[in-house]
VEXLODREN-150914 format. One record per residue (C-alpha): residue number from 1; residue in one letter; x, y, z. Coordinates in Angstrom, 1 decimal, decimal comma. Each point is the difference from the previous one (the first is absolute). Layout:
% residues N
n;res;u;v;w
NUM;A;X;Y;Z $
...
This chain:
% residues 116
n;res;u;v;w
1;X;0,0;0,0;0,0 $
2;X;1,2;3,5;-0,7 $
3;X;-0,5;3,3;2,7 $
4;X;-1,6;3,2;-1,1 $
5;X;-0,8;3,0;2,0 $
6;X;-3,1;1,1;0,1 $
7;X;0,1;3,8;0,8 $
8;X;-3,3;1,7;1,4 $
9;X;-0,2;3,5;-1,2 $
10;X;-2,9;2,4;1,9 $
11;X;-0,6;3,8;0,2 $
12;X;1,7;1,1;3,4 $
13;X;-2,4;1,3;2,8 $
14;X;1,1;3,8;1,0 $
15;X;2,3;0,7;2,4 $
16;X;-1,7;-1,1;3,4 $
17;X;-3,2;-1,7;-1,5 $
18;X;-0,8;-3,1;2,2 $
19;X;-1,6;-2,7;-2,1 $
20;X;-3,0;-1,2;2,0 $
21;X;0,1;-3,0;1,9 $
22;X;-3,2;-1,5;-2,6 $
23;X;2,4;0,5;-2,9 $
24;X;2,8;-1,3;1,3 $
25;X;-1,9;-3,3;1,4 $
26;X;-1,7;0,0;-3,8 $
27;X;3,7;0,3;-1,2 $
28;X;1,7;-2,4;2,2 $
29;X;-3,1;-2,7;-0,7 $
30;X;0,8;0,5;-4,4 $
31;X;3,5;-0,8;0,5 $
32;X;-1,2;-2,7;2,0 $
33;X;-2,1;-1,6;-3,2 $
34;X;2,8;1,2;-2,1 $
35;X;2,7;-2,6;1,9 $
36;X;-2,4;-2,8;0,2 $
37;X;-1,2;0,5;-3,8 $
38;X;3,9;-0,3;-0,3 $
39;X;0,7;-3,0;1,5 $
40;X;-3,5;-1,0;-1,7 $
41;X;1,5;0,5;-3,6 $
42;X;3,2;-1,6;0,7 $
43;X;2,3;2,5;0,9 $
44;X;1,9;0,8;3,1 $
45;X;0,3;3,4;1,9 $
46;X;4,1;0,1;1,0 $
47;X;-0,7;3,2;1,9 $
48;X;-1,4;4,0;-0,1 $
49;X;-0,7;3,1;1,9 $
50;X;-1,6;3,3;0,0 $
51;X;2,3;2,6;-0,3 $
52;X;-0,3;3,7;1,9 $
53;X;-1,0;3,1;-1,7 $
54;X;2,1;1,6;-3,2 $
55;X;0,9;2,7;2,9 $
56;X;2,4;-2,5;2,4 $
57;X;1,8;-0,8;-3,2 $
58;X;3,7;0,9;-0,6 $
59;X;1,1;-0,3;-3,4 $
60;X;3,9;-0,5;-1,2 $
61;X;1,5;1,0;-3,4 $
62;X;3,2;-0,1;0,1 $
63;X;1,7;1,6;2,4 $
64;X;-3,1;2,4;0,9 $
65;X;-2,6;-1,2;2,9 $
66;X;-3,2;1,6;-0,3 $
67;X;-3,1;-0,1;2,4 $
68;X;-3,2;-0,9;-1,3 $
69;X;-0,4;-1,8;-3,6 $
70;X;1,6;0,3;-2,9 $
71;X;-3,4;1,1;-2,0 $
72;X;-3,1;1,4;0,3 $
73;X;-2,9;-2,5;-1,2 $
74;X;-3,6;-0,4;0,9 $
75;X;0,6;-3,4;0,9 $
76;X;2,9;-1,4;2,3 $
77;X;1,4;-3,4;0,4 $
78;X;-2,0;-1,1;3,1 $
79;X;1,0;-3,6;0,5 $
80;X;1,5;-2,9;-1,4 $
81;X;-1,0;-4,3;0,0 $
82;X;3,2;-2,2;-1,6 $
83;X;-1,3;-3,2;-1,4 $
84;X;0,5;-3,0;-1,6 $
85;X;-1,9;-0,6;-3,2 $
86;X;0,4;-2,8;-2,7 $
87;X;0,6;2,7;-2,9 $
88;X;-1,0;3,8;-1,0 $
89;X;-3,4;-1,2;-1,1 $
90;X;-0,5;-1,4;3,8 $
91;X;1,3;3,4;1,9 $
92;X;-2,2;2,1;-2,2 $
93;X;-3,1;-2,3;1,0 $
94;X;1,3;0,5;3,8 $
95;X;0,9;3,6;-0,7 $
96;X;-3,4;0,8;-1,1 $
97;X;-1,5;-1,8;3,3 $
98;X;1,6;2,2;1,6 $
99;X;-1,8;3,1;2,1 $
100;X;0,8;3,5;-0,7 $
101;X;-3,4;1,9;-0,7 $
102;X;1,1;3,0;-0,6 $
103;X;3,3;-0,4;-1,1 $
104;X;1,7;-3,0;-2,6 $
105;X;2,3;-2,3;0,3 $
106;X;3,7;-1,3;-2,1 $
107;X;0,5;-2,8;-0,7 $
108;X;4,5;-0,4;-0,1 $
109;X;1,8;-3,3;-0,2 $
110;X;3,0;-0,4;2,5 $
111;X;3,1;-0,5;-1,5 $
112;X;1,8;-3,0;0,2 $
113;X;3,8;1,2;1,0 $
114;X;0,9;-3,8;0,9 $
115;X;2,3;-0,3;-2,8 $
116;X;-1,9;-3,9;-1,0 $
């Protein structure tokens, strides 16, 4: 099986804007159905997280460290699931299982730097 991320791109709340606790538990129970219908479909989830805001990010280029993102977008890259999928065609059938209503998500193979 190969890996592929599966990155989970969302508009960002503003600064200081609590999500409430009926979105969060509506949230939490998707990426619940989106991990079984994983497992359902043959696929494995390796790992992932949600990330913090665009605004705790620190970005490096070069030799210049810079608070905050690199670019301004409407959406920000909000979280993450690595998997284990038989092929492309597989991660894009888990990819598109999984939540992000008001966002997308991008679908990326992991490279394979094992030298075999």
């Amino acid at each position: 099986m190969a890996q592929y991320l599966i990155l989970i791109y969302q508009p960002e709340r503003a600064e200081g804007e609590a999500i409430p606790p009926e979105v969060w538990q509506q949230a939490m129970e998707a990426h619940g159905r989106f991990a079984e219908g994983v497992v359902e479909s043959g696929g494995k989830i390796l790992g992932g997280e949600a990330l913090m805001p665009t605004s705790t990010a620190t970005s490096i280029r070069g030799d210049v460290v810079t608070d905050g993102p690199f670019a301004e977008t409407k959406e920000a890259l909000g979280g993450f699931y690595l998997i284990e999928a038989n092929d492309l065609d597989h991660a894009l059938a888990l990819g598109k299982l999984c939540p992000a209503p008001e966002g997308g998500v991008e679908v990326r193979p992991v490279m394979d730097t094992s030298g075999g």
